[in-house]
C-alpha positions as a Markdown table, in Angstrom:
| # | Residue | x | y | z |
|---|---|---|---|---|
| 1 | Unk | 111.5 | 128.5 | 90.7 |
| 2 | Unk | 111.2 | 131.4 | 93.1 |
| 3 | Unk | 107.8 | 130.2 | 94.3 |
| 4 | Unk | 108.6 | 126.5 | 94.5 |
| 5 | Unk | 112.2 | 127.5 | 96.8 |
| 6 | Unk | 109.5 | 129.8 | 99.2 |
| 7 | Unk | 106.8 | 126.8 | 99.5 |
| 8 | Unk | 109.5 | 124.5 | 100.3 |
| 9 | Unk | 110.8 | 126.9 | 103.0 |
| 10 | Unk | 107.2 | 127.4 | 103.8 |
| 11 | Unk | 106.5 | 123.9 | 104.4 |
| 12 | Unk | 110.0 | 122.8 | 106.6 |
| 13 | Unk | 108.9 | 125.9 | 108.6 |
| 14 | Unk | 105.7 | 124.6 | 109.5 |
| 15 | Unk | 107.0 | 121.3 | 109.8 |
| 16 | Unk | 109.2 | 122.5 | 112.3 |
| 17 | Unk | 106.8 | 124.7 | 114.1 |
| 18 | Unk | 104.4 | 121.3 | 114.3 |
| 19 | Unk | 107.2 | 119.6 | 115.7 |
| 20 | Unk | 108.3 | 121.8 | 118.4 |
| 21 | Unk | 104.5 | 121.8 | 119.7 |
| 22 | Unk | 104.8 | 117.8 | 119.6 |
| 23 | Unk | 108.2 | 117.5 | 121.1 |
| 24 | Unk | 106.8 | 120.0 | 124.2 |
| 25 | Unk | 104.0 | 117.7 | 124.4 |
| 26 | Unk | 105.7 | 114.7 | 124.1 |
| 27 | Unk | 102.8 | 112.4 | 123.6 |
| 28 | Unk | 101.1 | 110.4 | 120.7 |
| 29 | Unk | 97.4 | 110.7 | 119.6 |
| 30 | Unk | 95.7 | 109.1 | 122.7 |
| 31 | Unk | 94.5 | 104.9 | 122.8 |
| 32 | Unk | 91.2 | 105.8 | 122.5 |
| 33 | Unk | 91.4 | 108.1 | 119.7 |
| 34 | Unk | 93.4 | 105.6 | 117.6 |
| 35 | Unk | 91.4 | 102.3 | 118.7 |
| 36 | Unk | 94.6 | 100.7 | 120.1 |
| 37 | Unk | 93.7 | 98.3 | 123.6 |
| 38 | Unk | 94.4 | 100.0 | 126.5 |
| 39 | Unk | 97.7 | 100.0 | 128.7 |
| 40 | Unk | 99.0 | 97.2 | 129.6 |
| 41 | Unk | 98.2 | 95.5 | 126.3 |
| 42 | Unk | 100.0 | 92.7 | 124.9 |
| 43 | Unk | 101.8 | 93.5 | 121.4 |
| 44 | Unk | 103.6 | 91.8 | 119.4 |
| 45 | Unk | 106.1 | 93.3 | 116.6 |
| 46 | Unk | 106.2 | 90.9 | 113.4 |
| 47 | Unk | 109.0 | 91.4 | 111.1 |
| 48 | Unk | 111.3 | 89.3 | 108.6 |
| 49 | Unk | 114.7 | 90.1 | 108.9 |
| 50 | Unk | 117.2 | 91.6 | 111.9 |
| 51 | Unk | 116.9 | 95.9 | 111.5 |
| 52 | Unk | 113.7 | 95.7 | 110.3 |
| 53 | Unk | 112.6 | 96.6 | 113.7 |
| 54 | Unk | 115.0 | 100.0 | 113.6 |
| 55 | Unk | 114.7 | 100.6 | 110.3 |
| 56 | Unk | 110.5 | 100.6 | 109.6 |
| 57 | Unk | 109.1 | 100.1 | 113.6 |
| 58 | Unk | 111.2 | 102.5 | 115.5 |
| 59 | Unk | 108.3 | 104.7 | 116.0 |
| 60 | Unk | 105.8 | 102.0 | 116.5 |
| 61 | Unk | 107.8 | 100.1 | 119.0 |
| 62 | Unk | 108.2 | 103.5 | 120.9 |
| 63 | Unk | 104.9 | 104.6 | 120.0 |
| 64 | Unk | 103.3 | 101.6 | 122.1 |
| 65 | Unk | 105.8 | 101.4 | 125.2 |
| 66 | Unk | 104.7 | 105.2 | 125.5 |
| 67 | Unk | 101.6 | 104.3 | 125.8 |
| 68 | Unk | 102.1 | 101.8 | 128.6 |
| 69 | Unk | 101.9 | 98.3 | 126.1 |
| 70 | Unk | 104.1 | 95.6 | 126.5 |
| 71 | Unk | 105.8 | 95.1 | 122.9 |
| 72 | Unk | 107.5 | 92.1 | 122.1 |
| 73 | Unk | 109.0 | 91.1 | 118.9 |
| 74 | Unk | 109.0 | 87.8 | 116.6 |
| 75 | Unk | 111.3 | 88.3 | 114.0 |
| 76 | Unk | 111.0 | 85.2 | 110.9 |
| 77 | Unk | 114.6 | 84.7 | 109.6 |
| 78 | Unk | 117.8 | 85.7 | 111.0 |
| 79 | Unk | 119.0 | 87.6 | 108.0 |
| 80 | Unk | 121.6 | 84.6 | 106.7 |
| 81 | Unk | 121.2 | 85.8 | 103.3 |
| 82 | Unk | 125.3 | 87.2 | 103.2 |
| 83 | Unk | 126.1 | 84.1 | 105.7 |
| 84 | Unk | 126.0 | 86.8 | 108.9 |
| 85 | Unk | 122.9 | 84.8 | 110.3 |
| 86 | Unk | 124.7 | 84.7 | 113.7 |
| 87 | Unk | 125.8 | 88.1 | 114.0 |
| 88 | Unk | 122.9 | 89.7 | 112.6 |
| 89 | Unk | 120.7 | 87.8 | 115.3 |
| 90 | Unk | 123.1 | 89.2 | 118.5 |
| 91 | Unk | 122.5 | 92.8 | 116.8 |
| 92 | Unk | 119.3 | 92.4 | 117.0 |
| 93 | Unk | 118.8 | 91.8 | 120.4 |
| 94 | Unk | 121.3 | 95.1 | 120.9 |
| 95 | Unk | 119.0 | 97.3 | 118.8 |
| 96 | Unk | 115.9 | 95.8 | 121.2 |
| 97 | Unk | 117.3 | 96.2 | 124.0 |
| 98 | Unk | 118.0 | 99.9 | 122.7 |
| 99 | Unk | 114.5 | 100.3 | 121.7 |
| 100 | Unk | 113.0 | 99.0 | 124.9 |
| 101 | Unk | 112.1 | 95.5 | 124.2 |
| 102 | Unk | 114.0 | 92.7 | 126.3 |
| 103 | Unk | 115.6 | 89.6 | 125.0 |
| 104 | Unk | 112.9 | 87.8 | 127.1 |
| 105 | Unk | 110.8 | 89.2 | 124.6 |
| 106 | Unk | 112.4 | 88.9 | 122.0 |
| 107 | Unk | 111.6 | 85.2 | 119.3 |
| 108 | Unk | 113.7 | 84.7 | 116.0 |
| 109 | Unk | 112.5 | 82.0 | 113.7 |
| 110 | Unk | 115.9 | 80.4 | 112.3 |
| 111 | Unk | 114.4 | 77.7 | 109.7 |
| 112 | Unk | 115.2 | 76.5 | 106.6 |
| 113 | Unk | 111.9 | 77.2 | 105.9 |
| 114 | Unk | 111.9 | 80.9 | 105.9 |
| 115 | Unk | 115.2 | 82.3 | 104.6 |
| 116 | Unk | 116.0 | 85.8 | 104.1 |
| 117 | Unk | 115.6 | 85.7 | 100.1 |
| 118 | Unk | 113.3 | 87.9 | 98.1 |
| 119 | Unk | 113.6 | 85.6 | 95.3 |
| 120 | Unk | 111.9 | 82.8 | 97.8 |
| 121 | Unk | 108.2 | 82.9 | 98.4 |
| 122 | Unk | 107.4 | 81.8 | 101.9 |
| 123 | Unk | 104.6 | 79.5 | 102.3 |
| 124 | Unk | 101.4 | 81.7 | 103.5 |
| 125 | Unk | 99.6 | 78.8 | 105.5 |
| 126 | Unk | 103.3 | 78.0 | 107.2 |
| 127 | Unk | 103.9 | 81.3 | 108.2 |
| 128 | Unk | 100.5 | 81.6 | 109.4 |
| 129 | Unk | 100.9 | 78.8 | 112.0 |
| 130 | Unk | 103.8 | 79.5 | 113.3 |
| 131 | Unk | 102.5 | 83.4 | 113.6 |
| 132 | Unk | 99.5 | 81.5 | 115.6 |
| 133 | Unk | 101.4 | 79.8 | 118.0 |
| 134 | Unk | 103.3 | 82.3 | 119.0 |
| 135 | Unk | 100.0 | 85.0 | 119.9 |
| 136 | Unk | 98.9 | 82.2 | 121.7 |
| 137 | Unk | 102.0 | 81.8 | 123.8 |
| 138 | Unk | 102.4 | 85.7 | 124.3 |
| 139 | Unk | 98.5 | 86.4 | 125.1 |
| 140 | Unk | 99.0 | 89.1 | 122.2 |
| 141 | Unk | 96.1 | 91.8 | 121.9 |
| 142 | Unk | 98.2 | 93.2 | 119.0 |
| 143 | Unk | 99.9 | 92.2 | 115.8 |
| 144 | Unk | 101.9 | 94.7 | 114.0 |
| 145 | Unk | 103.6 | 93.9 | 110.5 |
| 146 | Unk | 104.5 | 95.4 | 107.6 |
| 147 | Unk | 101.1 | 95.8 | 104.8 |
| 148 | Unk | 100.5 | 94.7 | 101.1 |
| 149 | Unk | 103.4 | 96.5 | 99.9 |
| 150 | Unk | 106.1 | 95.6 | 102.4 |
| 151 | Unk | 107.2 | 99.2 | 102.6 |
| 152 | Unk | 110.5 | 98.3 | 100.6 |
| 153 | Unk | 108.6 | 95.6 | 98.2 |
| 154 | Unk | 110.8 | 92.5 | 99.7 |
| 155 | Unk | 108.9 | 89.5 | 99.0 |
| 156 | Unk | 109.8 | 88.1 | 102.9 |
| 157 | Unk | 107.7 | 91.2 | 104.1 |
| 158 | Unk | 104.8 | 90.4 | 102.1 |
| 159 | Unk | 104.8 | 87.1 | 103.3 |
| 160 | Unk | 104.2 | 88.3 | 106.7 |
| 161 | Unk | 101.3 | 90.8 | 105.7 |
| 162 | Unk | 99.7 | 87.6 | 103.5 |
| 163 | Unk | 100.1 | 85.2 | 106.6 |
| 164 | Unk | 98.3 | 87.9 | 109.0 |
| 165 | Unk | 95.7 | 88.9 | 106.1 |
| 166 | Unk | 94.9 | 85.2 | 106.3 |
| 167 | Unk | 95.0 | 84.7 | 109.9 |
| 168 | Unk | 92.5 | 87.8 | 110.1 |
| 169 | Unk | 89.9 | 87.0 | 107.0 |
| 170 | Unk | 90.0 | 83.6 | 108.1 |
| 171 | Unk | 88.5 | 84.4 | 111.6 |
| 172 | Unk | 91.2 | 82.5 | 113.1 |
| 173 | Unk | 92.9 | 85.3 | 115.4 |
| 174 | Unk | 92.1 | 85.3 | 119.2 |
| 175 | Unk | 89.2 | 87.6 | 120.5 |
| 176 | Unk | 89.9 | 90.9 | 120.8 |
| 177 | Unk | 93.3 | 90.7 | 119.2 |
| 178 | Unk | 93.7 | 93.5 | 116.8 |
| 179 | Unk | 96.0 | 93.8 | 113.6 |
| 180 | Unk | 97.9 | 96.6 | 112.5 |
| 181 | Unk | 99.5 | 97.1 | 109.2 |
| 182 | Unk | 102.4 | 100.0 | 108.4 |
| 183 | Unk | 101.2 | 101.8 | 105.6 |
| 184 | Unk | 103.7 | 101.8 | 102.7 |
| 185 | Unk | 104.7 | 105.5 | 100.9 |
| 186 | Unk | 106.4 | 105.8 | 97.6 |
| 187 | Unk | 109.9 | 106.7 | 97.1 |
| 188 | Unk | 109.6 | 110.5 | 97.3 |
| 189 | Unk | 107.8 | 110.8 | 100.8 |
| 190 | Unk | 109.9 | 108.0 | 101.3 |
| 191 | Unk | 113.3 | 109.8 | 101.5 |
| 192 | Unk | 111.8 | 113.6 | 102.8 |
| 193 | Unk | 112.2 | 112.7 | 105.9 |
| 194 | Unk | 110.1 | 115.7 | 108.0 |
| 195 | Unk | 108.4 | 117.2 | 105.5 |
| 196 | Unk | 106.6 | 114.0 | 104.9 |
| 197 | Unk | 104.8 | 115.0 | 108.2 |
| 198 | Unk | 102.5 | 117.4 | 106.5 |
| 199 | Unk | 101.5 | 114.5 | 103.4 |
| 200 | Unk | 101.0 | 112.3 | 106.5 |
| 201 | Unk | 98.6 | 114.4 | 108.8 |
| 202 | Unk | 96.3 | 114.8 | 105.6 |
| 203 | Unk | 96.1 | 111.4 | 104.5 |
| 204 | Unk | 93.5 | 108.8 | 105.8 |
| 205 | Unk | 95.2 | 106.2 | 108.7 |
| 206 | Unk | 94.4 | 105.0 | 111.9 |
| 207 | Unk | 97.6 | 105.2 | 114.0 |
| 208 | Unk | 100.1 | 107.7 | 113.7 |
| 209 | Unk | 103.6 | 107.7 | 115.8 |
| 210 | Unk | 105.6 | 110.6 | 115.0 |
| 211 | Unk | 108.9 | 110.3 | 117.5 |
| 212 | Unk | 109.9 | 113.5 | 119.5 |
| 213 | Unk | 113.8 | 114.7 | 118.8 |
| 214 | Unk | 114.9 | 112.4 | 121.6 |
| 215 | Unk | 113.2 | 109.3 | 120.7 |
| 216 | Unk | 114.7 | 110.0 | 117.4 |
| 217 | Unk | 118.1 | 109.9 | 118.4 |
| 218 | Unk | 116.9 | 106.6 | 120.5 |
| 219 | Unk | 116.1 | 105.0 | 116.8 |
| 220 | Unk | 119.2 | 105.8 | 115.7 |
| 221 | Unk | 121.1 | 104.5 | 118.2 |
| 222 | Unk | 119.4 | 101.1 | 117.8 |
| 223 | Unk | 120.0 | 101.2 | 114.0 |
| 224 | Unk | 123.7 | 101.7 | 114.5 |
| 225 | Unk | 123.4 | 98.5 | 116.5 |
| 226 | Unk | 123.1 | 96.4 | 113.3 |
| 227 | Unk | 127.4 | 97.1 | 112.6 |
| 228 | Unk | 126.8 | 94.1 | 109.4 |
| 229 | Unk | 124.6 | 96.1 | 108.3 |
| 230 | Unk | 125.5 | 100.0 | 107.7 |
| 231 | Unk | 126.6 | 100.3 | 104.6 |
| 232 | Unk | 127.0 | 104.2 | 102.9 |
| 233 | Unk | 123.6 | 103.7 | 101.7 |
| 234 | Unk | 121.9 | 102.4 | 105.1 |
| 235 | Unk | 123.5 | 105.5 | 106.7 |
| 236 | Unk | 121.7 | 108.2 | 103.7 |
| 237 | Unk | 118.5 | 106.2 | 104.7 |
| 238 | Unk | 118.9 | 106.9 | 108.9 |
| 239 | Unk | 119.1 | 110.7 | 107.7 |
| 240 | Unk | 116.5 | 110.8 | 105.4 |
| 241 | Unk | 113.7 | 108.2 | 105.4 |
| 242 | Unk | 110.5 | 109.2 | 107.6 |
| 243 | Unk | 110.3 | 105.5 | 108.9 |
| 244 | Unk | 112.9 | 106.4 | 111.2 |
| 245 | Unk | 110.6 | 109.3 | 112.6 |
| 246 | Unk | 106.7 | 108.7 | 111.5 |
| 247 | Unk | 105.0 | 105.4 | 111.5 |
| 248 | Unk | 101.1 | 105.7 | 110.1 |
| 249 | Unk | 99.5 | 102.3 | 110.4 |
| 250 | Unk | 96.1 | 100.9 | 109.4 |
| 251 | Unk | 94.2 | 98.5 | 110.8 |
| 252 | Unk | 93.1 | 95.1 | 109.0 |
């Protein structure tokens, strides 16, 4: 027990000592080095429900205004699944607007079509459209969206990662627009917040976006937006998941 309570210490030290090199630094791995298009970029944030964005693309959303892209957001449903459709949507645009992105910028998808329900399957080749149109009407170089495993298994995040698989394999994607997928973690790296960092640096990804102390704070902030939302558990998962700190992505 002895030597598991001293590599634990040993690990959270050098977690820490990492982190105050990255926070003096305060920068990401460079565009060229992680393949992303260059500033001034067009992305576009896909996600399926209202605090998605806070919750799983914090760093990614900060990650790509850092590096000089213009991030926009389409978000599928407006998270009506409790009947808060309404409010849910006006938090949203607080937690953007907190995270950079303005409501000029911001699309949500209200249709009967795509409900916030994990028991419903959303229709691959509908989502798929509607994703179309709207790359086409921002000039998007980038897609970003959740990958096979929706990070939290929800069957609405799937959808999203099916609809852009297709989009993709299907050749059917603009030139030079790019896809990338956040890379899903099971339960345990989950929840370890920064000492998932070390797990992370070693395993094979394309994009990394680890926040400095202050942009955390930022993510925060725009989670606390979603009021509906912050139940005791939501509040455990602000201090402890890594998506509110470390975003590794992988390119389709």
């Amino acid at each position: 027990m002895e030597v598991v309570g001293l590599l634990c210490v040993a690990v959270a030290v050098l977690t820490w000592g990492f982190l105050r090199v990255w926070n003096s630094a305060e920068r990401m791995r460079s565009p060229d080095q992680a393949g992303l298009p260059g500033a001034g970029s067009r992305a576009l944030v896909v996600i399926a429900h209202p605090d998605d964005e806070a919750m799983f693309f914090a760093p990614t959303v900060l990650g790509l205004a850092r590096l000089e892209q213009q991030v926009s957001l389409l978000c599928f449903s407006s998270g009506n699944y409790y009947n808060q459709g309404e409010i849910r949507k006006k938090e949203l645009l607080q937690s953007c607007a907190v995270l950079g992105i303005p409501p000029s910028r911001v699309m949500i998808i209200d249709k009967r079509e795509f409900p916030d329900d994990p028991e419903v399957q959303w229709d691959t080749e509908h989502v798929s459209s509607t994703l179309l149109q709207h790359i086409h009407a921002n000039g998007t170089n980038l897609v970003v969206t959740f990958d096979a495993e929706g990070v939290s298994g929800h069957s609405n995040h799937i959808a999203l990662y099916k609809a852009v698989r297709a989009l993709h394999s299907g050749g059917k994607l603009p030139k030079g627009c790019s896809v990338l997928t956040l890379q899903s973690v099971n339960v345990l790296r989950k929840y370890v917040f920064l000492l998932d960092l070390p797990w992370t640096l070693l395993s094979p990804q394309d994009v990394l976006f680890v926040l400095t102390s202050k942009e955390v704070a930022q993510a925060k902030k725009a989670m606390s937006c979603h009021h509906s939302q912050l139940l005791w558990f939501r509040h455990l998962y602000i201090l402890f998941s890594r998506y509110m700190r470390i975003n590794s992505l992988q390119f389709l």
